[in-house]
N, C-alpha and C positions, 0 to 999 in steps of 0.2 A: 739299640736292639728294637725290631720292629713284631708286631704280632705275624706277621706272615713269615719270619725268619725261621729257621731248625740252625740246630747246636750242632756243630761236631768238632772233639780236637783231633788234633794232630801229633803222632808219634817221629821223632827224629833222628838219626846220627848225629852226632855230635857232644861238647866238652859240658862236664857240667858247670863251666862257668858261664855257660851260653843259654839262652833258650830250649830246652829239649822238647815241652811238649808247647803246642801252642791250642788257641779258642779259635774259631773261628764261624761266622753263621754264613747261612743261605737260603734269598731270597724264594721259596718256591713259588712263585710266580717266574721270574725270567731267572733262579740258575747263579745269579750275581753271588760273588762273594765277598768277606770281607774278613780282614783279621781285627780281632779283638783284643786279644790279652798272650800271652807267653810267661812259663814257669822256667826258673833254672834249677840248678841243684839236683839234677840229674844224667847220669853220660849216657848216653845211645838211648836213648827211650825207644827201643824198638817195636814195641807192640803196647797194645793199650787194650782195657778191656772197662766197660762203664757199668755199675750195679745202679738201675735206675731206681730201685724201694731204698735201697741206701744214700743214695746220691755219691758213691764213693770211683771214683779213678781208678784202678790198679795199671800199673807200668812196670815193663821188668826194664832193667840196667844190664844191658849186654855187654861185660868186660870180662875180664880174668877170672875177678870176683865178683859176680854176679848178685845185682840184689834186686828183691821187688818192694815198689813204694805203692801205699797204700794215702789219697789223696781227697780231702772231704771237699766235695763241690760246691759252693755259696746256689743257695740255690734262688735266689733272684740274678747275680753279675754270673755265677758257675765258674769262677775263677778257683782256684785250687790251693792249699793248703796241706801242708803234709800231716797226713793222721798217723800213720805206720812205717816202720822200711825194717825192712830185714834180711839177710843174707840167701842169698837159695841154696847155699854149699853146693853150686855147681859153678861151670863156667862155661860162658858164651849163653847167658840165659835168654831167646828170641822168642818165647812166646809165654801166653799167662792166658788162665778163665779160669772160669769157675765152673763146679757143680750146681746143677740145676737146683738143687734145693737152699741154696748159699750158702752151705756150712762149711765148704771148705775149697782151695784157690789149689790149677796145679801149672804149674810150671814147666820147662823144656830147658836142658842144658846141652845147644848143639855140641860144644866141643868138648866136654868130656863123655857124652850117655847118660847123664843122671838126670831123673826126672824126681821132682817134690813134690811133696802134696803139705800145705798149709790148713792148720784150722782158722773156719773165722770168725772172731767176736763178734758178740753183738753189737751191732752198729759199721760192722764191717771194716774195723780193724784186724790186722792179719797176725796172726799168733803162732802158736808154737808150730814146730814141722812133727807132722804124725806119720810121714812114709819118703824113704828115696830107694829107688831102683835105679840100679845102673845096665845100660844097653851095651852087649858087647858081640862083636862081630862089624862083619865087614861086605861090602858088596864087589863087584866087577871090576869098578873107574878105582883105577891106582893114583887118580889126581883127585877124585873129589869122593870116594869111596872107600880107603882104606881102614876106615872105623866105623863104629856106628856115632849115627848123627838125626836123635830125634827132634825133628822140627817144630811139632805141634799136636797139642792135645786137646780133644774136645771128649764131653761125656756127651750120649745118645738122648734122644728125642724124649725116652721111655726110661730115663734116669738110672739104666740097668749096666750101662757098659760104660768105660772109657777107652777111646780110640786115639792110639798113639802113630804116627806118621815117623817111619825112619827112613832119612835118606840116605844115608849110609850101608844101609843093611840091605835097602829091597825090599823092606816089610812094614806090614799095616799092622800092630798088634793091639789086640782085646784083652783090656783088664776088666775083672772085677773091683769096687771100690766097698770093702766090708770095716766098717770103721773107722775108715780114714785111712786105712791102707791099702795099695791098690796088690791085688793077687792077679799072677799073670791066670789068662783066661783060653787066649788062642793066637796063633798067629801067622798072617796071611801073605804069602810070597809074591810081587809082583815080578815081570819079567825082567832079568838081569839090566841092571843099567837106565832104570827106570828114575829113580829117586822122590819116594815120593814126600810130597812136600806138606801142602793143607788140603782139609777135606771142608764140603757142607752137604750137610742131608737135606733131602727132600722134605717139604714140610708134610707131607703126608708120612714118614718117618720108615715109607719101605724100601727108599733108596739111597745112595751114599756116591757120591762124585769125589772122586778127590785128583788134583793137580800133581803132575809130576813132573818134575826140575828138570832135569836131567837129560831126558828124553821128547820133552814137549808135548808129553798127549794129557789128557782125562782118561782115568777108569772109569766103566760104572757098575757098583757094587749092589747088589738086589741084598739089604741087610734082614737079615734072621733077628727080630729081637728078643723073641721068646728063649732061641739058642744062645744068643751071641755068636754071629756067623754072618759069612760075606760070601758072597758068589760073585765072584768076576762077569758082569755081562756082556762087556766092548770096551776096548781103546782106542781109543778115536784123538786126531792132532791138533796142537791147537793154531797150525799154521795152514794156510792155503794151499792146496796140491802142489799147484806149481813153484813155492816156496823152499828152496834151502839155504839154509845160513844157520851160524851162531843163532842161537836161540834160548834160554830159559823158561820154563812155565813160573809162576809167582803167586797167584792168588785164584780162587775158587770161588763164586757165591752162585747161590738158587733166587730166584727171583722172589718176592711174597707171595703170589701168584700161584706160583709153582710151575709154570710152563717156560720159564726162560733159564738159564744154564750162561756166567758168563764166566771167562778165563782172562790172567795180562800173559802177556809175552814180554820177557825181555830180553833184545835184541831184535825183532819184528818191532817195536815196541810199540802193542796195537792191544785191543781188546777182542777177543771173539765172542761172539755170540749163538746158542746153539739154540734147537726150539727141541725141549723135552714131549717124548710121547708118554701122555700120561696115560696110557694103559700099561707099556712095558718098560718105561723108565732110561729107555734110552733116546740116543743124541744124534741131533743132525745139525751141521753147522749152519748157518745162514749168514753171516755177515762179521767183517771186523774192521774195524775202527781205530783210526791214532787214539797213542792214549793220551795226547795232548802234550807230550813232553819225551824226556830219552827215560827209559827204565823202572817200567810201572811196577813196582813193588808190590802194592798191595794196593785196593779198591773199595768200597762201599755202597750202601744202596742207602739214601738217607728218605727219610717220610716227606711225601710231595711227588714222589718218583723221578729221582734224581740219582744217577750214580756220580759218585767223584771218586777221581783218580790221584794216586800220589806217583810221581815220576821223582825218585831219590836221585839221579844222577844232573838233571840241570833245574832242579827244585821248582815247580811245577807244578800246581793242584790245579787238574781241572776239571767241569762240571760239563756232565750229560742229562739232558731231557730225556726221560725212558719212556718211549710210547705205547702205551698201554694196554694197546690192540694188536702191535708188533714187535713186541720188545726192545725193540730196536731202539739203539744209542744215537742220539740230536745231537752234536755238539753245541754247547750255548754260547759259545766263544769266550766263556768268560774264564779266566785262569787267576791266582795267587800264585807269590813264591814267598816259600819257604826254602831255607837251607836243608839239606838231604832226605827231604818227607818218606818216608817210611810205613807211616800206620795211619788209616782214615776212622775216629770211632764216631760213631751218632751217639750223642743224649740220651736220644731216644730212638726204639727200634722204629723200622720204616714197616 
């Protein structure tokens, strides 16, 4: 481990007799990676979520029976240790965070609708369950539509709302979070067929992008946080005009910055990139990039200005130079494989 190095592991498909999450640093100077270390005793680590005042891991376990492991990081090797695991009483659990203030972890159960809300100990072990809501309805697509299917939950900028992403249903819903329990709040319809998947906010906290599966575009939502409220401003694609094919949208990030907007494709299997107008918070494409491998799941932005990419279908992580005056994605040529990568976390935020 070198002082110019940054941390990030890696979330997996795969057995828990296997590797599921792994360590991994990068050079920010040229981009280079390197694998370090690998955990098992976990099946599909699909998503990952890193508490850096804690030093703590969380992973959910995407199976039948769904569980989330709570993981103390050494904080000189950052190697992993299980602190917690607990059940989510859901199934098909693909996503996990936390609330802004740390006291409590929520969860996403694509295949049944049930969403959890965990309390969390001090020290950032994960305790008892203080709330589950289950999502029920259905959208359009009789193939990937016919129930609801919430993907992913984040709480807002302004630690007032919880924004739930359903792709099954067509809808963006607002909760409240009052004690640990989330009270629905509002909920927002996108166009039939749409599926929306993950969202990130603007860091100026008056805008809201979120990716949709289904249909391949970005919304942009002008969020109310006084209300808890969303206004649809534009959908906009995340392929090239002259592009049609199979396609998935996958993953969503805002730049630190705030002026860059980037999206994967999978089946393009490409990254876009869009230049935000920071007066009206919307989007103009400019450019897209391989994502360095087949089926970019999910992506990152790590500190040094570097994005890295996970391609889960021929295991593939690899590193882009982000230039800072253009946003624009360098590939650095440099790639790792991992079997089925999934999920890219930083250490620390970039």
């Amino acid at each position: 481990m070198m002082e110019q190095d940054v941390y990030f592991y890696i979330g997996t498909y795969g057995s828990d007799q296997d590797n599921g999450i792994y360590l991994a640093a990068l050079n920010r100077e040229s981009g280079e990676m390197q694998l370090l270390d690998g955990t098992s005793g976990i099946e599909n680590a699909t998503y990952l979520d890193f508490d850096e005042l804690h030093r703590v891991l969380y992973a959910v376990s995407e199976k039948e029976a769904s569980e989330v492991v709570a993981y103390s990081a050494d904080p000189e090797t950052r190697k992993l240790s299980v602190l917690s695991r607990k059940p989510t009483d859901s199934s098909g659990t693909c996503h996990v965070s936390r609330s802004r203030d740390g006291k409590y972890l929520f969860t996403t159960g694509y295949s049944d609708g049930r969403i959890t809300v965990f309390a969390l100990e001090e020290g950032g072990a994960v305790g008892e369950i203080t709330s589950i809501i289950r999502h029920s309805g259905r959208g359009l697509r009789d193939d990937r539509q016919s129930e609801a299917h919430p993907h992913s939950i984040f709480e807002d900028p302004h630690h007032k709302y919880v924004v739930v992403n359903d792709l099954g249903m067509d809808d963006v819903n607002l909760y409240r979070l009052e004690d640990g329990k989330l009270v629905t709040h509002r909920e927002i319809s996108l166009p039939p067929g749409s599926g929306p998947r993950h969202i990130a906010f603007h860091p100026s906290g008056q805008w809201l992008y979120g990716v949709n599966e289904l249909n391949s575009t970005v919304t942009v939502y002008a969020y109310d946080a006084t209300f808890g409220d969303l206004k649809m401003l534009q959908h906009i694609s995340t392929l090239p005009e002259d592009v049609v094919m199979d396609n998935t949208g996958a993953h969503v990030l805002v730049s630190p910055c705030g002026r860059f907007l980037y999206a994967s494709n999978r089946g393009h299997d490409s990254i876009v990139q869009y230049e935000i107008d920071t007066d009206t918070g919307m989007l103009h494409a400019v450019n897209w990039v391989s994502s360095g491998g087949k089926t970019p799941r999910h992506f990152n932005i790590l500190p040094g200005g570097f994005l890295v990419s996970a391609n889960q279908d021929n295991g593939l992580i690899a590193s882009y130079k982000i230039d800072k005056d253009t946003g624009k994605l360098e590939s650095t040529g440099y790639t790792i494989e991992v079997p089925r990568p999934v999920c890219i976390c930083p250490v620390e935020k970039a």
